[in-house]
C-alpha positions as CSV (number, residue, x, y, z in Angstrom):
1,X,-2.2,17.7,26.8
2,X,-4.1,14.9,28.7
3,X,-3.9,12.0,26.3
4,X,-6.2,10.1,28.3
5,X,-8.4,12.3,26.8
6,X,-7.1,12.7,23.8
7,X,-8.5,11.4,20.3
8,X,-7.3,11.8,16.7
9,X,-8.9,11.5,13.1
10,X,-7.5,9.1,10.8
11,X,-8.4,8.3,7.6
12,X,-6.7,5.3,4.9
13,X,-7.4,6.0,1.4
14,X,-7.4,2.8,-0.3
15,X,-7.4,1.4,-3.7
16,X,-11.0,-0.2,-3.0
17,X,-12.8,1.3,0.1
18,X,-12.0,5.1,2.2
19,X,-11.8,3.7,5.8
20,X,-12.2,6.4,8.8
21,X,-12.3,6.8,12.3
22,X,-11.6,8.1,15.5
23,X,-8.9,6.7,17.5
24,X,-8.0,7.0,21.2
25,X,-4.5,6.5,22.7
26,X,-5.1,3.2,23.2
27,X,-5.5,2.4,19.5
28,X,-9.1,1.9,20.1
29,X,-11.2,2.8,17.0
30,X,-14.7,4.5,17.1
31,X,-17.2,5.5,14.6
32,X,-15.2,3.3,11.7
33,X,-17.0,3.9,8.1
34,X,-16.0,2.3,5.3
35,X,-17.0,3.4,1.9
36,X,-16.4,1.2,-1.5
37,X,-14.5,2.8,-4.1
38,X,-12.5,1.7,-7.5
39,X,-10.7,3.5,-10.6
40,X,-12.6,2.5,-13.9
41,X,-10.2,0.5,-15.9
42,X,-9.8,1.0,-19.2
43,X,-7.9,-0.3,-22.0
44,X,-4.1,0.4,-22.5
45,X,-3.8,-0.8,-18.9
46,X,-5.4,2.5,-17.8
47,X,-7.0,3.4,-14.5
48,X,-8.0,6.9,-13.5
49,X,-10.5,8.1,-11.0
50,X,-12.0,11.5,-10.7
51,X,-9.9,13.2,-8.1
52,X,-12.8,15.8,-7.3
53,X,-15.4,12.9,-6.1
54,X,-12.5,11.3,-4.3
55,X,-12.1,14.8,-1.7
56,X,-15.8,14.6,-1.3
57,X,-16.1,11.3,-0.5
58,X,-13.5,10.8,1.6
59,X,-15.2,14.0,3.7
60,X,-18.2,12.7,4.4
61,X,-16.7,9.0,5.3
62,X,-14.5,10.8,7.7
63,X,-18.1,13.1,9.0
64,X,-20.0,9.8,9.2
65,X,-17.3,8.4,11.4
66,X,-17.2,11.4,13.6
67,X,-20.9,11.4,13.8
68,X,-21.1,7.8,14.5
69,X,-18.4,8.0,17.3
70,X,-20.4,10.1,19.7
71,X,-17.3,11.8,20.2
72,X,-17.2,15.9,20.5
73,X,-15.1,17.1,17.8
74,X,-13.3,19.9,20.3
75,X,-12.0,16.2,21.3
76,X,-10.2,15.3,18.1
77,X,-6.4,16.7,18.8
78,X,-5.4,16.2,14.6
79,X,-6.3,14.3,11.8
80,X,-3.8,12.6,9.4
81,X,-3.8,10.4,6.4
82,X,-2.4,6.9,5.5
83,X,-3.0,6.3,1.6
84,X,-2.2,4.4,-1.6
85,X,1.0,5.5,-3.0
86,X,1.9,6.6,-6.9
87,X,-1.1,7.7,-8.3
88,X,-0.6,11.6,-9.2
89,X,-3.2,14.1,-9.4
90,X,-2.0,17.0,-11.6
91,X,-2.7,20.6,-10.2
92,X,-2.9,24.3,-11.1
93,X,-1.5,27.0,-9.0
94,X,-5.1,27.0,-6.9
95,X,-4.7,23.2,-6.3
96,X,-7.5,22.2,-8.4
97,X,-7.4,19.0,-10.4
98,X,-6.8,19.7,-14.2
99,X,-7.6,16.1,-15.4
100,X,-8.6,12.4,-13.2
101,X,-6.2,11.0,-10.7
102,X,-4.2,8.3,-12.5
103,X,-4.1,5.6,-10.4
104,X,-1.3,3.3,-9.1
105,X,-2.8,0.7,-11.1
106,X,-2.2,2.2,-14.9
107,X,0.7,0.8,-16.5
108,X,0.5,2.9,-20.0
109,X,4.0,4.7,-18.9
110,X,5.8,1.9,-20.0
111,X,7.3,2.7,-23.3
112,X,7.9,6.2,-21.7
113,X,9.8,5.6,-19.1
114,X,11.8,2.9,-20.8
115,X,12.5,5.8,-23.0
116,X,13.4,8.8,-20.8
117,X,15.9,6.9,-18.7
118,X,17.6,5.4,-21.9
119,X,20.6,7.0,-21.0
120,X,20.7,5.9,-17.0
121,X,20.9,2.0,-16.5
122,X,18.5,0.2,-14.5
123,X,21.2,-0.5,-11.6
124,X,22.0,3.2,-11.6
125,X,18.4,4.3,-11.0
126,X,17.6,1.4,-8.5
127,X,20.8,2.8,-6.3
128,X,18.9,6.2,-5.9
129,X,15.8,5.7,-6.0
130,X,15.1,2.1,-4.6
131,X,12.8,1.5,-7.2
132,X,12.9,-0.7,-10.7
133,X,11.7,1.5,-13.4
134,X,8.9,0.1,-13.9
135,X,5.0,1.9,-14.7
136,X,3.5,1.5,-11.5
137,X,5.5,4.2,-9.7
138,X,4.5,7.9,-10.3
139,X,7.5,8.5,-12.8
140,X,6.2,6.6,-16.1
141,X,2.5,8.4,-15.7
142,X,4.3,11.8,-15.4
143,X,6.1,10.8,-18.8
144,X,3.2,9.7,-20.4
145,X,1.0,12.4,-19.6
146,X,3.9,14.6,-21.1
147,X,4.1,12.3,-24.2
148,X,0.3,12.4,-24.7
149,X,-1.4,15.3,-23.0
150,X,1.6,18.2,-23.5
151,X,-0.9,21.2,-23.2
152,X,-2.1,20.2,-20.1
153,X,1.3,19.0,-18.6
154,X,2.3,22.2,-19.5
155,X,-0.4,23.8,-17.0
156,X,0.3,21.5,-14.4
157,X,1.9,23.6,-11.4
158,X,2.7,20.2,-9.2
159,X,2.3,16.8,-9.5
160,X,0.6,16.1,-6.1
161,X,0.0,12.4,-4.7
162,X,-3.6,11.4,-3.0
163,X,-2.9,12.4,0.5
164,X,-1.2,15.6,-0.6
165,X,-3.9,16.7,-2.3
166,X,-6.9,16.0,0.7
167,X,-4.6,18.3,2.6
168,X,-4.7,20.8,0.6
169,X,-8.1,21.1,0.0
170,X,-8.7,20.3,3.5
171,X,-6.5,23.6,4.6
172,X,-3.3,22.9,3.7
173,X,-1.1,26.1,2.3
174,X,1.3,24.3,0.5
175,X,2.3,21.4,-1.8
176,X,3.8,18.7,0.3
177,X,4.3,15.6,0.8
178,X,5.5,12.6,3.3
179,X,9.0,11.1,2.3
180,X,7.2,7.5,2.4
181,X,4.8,8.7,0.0
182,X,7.4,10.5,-2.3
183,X,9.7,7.5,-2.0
184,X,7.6,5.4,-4.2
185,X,7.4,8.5,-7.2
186,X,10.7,6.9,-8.9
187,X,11.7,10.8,-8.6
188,X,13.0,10.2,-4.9
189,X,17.2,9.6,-3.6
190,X,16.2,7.2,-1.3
191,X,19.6,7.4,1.1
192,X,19.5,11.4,0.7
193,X,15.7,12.1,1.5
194,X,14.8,14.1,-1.0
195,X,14.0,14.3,-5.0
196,X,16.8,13.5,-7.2
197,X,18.7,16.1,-9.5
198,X,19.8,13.6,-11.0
199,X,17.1,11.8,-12.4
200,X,14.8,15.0,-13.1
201,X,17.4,16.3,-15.0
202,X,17.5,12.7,-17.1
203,X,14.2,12.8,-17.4
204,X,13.6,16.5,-18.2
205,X,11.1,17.3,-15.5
206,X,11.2,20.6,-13.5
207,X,12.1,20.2,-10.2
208,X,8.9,23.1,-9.5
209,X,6.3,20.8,-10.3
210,X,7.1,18.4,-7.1
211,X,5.7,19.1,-4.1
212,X,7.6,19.8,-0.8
213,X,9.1,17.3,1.2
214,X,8.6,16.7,5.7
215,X,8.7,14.1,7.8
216,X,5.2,12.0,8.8
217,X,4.1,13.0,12.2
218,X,4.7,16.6,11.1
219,X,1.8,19.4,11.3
220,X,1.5,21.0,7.8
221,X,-2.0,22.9,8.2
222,X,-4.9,23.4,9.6
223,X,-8.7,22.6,9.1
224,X,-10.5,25.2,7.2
225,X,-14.0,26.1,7.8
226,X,-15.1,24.8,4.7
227,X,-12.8,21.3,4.9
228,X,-14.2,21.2,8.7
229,X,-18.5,21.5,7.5
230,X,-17.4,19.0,5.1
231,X,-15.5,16.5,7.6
232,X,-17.4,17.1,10.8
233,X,-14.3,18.4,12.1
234,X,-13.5,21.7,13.8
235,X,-11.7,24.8,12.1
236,X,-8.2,24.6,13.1
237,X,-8.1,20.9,13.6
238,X,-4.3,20.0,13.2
239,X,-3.3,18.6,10.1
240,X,-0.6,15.7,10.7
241,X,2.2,14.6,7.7
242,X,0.8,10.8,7.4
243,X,2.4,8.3,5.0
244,X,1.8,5.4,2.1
245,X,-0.5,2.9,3.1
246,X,2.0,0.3,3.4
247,X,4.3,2.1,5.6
248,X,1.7,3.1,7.8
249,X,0.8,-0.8,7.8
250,X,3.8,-1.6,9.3
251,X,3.5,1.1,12.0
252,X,0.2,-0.3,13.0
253,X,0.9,-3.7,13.0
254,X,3.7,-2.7,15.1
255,X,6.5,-4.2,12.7
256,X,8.8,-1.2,13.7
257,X,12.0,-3.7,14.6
258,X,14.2,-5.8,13.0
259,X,13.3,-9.0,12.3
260,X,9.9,-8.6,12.3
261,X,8.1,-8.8,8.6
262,X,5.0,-6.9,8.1
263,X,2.4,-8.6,5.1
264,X,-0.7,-6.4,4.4
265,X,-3.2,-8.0,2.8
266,X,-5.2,-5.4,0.8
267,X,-5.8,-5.1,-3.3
268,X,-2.2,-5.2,-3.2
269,X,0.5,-7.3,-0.6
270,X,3.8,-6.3,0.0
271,X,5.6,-8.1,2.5
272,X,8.0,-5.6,4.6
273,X,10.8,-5.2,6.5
274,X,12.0,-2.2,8.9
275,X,16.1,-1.1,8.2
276,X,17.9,1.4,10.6
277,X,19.8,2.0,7.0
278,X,19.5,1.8,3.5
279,X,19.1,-1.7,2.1
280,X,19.7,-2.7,-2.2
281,X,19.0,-6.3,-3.5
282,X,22.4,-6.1,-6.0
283,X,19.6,-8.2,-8.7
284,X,17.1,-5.4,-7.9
285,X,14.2,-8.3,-6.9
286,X,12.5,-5.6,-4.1
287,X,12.1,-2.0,-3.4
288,X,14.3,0.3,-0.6
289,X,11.8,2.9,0.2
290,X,11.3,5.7,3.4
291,X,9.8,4.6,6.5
292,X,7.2,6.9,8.4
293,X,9.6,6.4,11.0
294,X,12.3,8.8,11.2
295,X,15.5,7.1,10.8
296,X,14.2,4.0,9.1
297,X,13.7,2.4,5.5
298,X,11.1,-0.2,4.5
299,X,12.3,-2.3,2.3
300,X,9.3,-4.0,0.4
301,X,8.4,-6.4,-2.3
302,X,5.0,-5.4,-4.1
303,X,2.4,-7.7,-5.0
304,X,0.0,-6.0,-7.2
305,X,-3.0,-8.3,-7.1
306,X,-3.6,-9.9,-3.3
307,X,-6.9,-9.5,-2.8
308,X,-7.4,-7.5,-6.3
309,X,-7.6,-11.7,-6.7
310,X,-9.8,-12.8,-4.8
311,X,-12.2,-9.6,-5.4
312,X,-11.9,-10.9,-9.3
313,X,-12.4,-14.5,-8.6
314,X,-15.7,-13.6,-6.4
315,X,-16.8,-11.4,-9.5
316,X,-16.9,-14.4,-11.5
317,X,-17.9,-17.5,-8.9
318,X,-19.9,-15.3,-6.8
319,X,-21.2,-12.7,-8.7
320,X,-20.2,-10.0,-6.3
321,X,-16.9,-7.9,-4.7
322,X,-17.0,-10.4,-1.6
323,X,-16.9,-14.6,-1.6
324,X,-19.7,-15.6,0.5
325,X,-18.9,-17.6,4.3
326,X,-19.8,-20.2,2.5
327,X,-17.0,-20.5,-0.2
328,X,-14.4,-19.2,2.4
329,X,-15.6,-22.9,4.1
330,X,-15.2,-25.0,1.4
331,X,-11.5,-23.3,0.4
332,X,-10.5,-24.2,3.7
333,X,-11.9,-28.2,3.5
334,X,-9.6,-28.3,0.7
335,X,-6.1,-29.5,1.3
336,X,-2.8,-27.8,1.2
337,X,-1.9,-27.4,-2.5
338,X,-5.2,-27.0,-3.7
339,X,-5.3,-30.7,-4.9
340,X,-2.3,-29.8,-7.7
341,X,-4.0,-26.6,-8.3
342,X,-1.3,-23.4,-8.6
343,X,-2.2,-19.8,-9.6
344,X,0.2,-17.0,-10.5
345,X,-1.0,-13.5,-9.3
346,X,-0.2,-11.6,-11.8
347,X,-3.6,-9.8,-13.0
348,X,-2.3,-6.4,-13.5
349,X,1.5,-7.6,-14.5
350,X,4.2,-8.7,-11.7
351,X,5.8,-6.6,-9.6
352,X,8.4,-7.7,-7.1
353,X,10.3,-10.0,-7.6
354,X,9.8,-10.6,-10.9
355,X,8.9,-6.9,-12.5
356,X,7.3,-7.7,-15.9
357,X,4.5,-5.4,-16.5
358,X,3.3,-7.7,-19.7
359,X,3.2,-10.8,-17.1
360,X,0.0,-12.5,-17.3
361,X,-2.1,-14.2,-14.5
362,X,-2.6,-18.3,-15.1
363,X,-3.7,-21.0,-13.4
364,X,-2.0,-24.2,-13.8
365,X,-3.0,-28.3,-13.0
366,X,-6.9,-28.1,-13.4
367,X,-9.0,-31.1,-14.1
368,X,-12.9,-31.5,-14.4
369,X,-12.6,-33.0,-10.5
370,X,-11.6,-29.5,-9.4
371,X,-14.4,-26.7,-8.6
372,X,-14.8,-22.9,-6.9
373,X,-13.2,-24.1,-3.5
374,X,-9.7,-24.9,-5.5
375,X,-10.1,-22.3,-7.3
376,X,-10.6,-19.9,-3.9
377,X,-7.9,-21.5,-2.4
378,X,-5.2,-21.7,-5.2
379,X,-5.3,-18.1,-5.3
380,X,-4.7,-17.6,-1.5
381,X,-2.0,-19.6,-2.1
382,X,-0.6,-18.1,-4.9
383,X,-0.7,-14.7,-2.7
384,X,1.4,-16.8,0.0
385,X,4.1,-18.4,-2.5
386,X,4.5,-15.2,-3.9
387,X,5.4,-13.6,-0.7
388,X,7.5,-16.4,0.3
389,X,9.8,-16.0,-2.9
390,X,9.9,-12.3,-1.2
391,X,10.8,-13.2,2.3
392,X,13.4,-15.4,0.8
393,X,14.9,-12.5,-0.7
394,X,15.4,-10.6,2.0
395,X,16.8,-13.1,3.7
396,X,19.3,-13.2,0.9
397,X,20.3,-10.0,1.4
398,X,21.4,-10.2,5.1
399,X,17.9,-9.3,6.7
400,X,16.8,-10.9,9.4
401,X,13.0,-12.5,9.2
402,X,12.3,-14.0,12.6
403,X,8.5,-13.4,12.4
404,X,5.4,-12.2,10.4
405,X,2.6,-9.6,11.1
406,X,-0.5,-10.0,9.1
407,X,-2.7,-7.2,8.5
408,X,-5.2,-5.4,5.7
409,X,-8.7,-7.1,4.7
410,X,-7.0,-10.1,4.0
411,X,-6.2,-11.3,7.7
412,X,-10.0,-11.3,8.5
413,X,-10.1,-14.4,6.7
414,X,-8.9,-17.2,9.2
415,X,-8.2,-19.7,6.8
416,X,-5.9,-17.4,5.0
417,X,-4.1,-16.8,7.7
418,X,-3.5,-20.2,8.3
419,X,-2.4,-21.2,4.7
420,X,0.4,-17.9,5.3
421,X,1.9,-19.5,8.5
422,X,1.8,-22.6,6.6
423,X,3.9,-21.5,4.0
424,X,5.5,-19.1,5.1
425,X,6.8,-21.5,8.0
426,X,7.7,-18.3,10.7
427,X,5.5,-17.6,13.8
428,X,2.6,-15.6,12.3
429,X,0.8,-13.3,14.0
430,X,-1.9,-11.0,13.4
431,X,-2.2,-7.5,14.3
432,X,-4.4,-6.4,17.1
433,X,-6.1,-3.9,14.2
434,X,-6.8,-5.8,11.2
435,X,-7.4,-2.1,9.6
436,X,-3.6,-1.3,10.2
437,X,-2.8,1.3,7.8
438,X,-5.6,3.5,9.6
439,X,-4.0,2.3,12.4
440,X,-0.8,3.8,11.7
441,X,-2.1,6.9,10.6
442,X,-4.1,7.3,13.8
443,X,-0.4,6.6,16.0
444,X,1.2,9.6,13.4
445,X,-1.3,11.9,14.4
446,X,-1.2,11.4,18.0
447,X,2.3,11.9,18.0
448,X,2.1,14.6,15.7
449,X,-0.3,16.3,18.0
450,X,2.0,16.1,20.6
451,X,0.2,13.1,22.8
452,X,3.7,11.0,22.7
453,X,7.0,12.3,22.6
454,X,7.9,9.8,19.7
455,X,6.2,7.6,17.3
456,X,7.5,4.6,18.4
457,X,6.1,5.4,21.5
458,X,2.6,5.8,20.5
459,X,3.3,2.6,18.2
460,X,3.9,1.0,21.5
461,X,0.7,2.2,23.0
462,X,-1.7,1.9,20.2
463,X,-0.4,-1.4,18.3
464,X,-0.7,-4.7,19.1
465,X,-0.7,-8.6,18.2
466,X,-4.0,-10.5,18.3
467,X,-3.5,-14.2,17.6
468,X,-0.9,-16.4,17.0
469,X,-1.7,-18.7,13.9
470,X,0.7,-22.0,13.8
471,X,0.9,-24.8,11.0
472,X,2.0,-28.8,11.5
473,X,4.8,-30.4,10.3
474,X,3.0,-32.4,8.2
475,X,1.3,-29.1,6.7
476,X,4.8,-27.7,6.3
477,X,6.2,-30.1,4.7
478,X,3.0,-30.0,2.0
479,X,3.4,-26.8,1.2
480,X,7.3,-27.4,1.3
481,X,6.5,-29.3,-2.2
482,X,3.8,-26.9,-3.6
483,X,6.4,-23.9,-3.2
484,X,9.2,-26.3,-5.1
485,X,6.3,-26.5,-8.0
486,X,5.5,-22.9,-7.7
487,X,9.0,-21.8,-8.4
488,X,9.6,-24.6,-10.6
489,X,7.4,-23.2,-13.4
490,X,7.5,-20.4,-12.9
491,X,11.4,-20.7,-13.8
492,X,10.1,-22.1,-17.0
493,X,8.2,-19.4,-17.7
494,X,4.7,-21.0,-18.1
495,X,3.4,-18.7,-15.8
496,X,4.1,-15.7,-17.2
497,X,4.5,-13.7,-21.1
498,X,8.0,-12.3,-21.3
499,X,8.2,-9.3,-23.8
């Protein structure tokens, strides 16, 4: 295969917006289309989506991209997937949806999962799967569905994750899924690779209603004639093993080594790090999850509102998704700490490092002198203390963090770049790709497809740094203090309702 020549089909299947495009083997993207789409919340913390619309619109995103590339599809060598991780889609035998996707997002497995895994203690669990238990991973909404919908979980011949299911109904044969993606199910033996007897026999789920397990980079399928009308694809288009949107955010942003932390800034953050072995915090603060790469772990530390924040600040200063150019300016004329202003991101609970479900956003020090612009920027900042704490647990665990790689919607915004290398006080860089998860998807399928020997080296040749971001002293040392404030309350617990 002449990879000069060659492109591939990728596609990142976010919580907010189905990105596509086609990607040469430089890691130049053409034709990218980005659509806008959300699971309704409801109450009980829920959030589902209709997995049916999700297939279909994903299809034509990834057809208008194709179409707006001006690239011949008998050019495409195979398409693969990068998307968000946890949310199950329960299937009959035929692969069709029997109910909505439940989504990441919905915490209503709570009292379930608390429940099923009465007998196993938390440091038990976390030593095979790498995970707390906690509702956002794929366990608790298996539990709950059981608890609440039995007919129907009866019916349900496999529990399939996003990007398991596109391939399927793309062309796929089988149920099956990446170890990244399976990694975050709480179902998953983290150091073994594969689902845990163990914990499906605590929980009482049959091992036959998980999908199959393969490496990303892996072809699973082919393109069907229907999948390929529907994509703008050709019948027998390759289909490539991706991975979770985070991992696959690492890959592109090329925070593949040691020492090197990846932060993607999308709804959710997670500040990374790439282990040749398994890695456990002994107080359980982050995750130890499967890399796309073979032979590595990502160890992780979820934010579950980044710019889920920002998106519901806008909705209420703005009146829209997006804060106007305008209100990005006057965030960044305010200075570091928000004039006393601090903000705790916790709109849909705390995740790492904290892991209360019931924890509650706040923000703390406002006056009648403050307005939107401390507002905007308190929140940015928030993001950045919060991944901070993270970093600093890492560090605490032996794991070298020599530099940062920003990348997701997030690191389009200058000024919060900026106010991360400012508190984060590491060289900060940000990826040559801001869209890095489709990035990372895009280098799986070129190696799957055979146009590298390995995926690190089509990271090599398709991922990138574009701008170094620095901070002064002065700044440091400013933010120094906010971050002694931040942790101070949120010590005392005025930041956050404990159950």
């Amino acid at each position: 295969m002449n990879s000069c020549r060659t492109y591939v089909a990728a596609v990142d299947c976010g919580t907010t917006a189905i990105k596509a495009a086609l990607v040469d083997c430089q890691g130049g993207m053409h034709g990218l289309w980005s659509v806008l789409c959300s699971p309704a919340p409801g109450g009980e913390q829920q959030f589902e989506f209709d997995a049916l619309k999700l297939v279909r619109a994903v299809s034509r995103c990834l057809r208008q991209a194709v179409a707006r590339s001006q690239i011949r599809p008998c050019q495409v060598a195979a398409v693969a997937i990068s998307s968000q991780r946890a949310t199950i889609v329960p299937v009959d035998a035929q692969g069709a949806a029997l109910m909505n996707a439940i989504s990441w997002q919905d915490m209503r497995g709570s009292r379930q999962i608390r429940h099923a895994l009465g007998g196993m203690s938390p440091s038990h669990y976390y030593r095979i799967t790498g995970l707390q238990p906690h509702p956002v991973f794929s366990l608790a909404k298996i539990l709950w569905m059981r608890s609440r919908l039995p007919a129907l979980y009866k019916k349900t011949s496999c529990f399939l994750l996003l990007p398991d299911l596109l391939l399927r109904a793309w062309g796929g044969v089988d149920n099956i899924t990446d170890f990244s993606s399976a990694s975050l199910t709480g179902l998953f033996d983290v150091a073994r690779l594969g689902w845990s007897a163990l914990v499906l026999d605590v929980c009482g789920i049959d091992h036959g209603k998980l999908p199959r397990i393969a490496a990303s980079g892996t072809i699973v399928g082919t393109m069907s004639a229907a999948a390929g009308a529907s994509t703008g694809l050709l019948s027998g288009t390759p289909l490539v093993l991706g991975g979770g949107d985070q991992q696959c955010a690492a890959l592109g942003a090329g925070g593949i080594e040691e020492g090197v932390a990846t932060i993607s800034l999308g709804t959710a953050a997670a500040p990374m790090c790439c282990t040749r072995t398994p890695c456990f915090d002994r107080r359980m603060r982050v995750t130890c999850c499967a890399h796309v790469l073979p032979g590595r772990w990502n160890i992780e530390g979820l934010q579950n509102t980044a710019g889920a924040s920002l998106r519901w600040l806008s909705g209420i200063i703005n009146g829209g998704e997006k804060l106007s150019p305008q209100v990005l300016r006057e965030a960044e004329a305010v200075p570091p700490g928000a004039d006393g202003v601090l903000f705790y991101p916790y709109l849909d609970g705390a995740a790492a490092p904290l892991w209360n479900p019931q924890a509650t956003a706040r923000f703390l020090g406002l006056t009648l002198a403050h307005g939107r612009a401390h507002l905007v920027r308190a929140v940015m900042e928030g993001v950045a203390m919060r991944s901070r704490q993270i970093l600093d647990v890492f560090q605490a665990m032996g794991l070298a963090v020599l530099q940062v790689r920003l990348a997701g919607g997030g690191a389009t915004y200058t000024g919060w770049n900026d106010i991360m290398a400012g508190v984060l006080g590491l060289p900060t860089y940000t990826a040559s790709c801001p869209h890095a998860s489709l990035a990372g998807a895009a280098i799986l399928a070129a190696a799957g497809a055979g146009a590298f020997a390995t995926i690190p080296a089509a990271a090599e040749a398709m991922a990138g740094i574009a701008r170094r971001y620095r901070t002064s002293n002065k700044c440091a040392a400013a933010y120094d203090r906010v971050y002694r404030d931040f942790g101070r309350y949120a010590s005392l617990r005025l930041a956050e309702r404990v159950t």
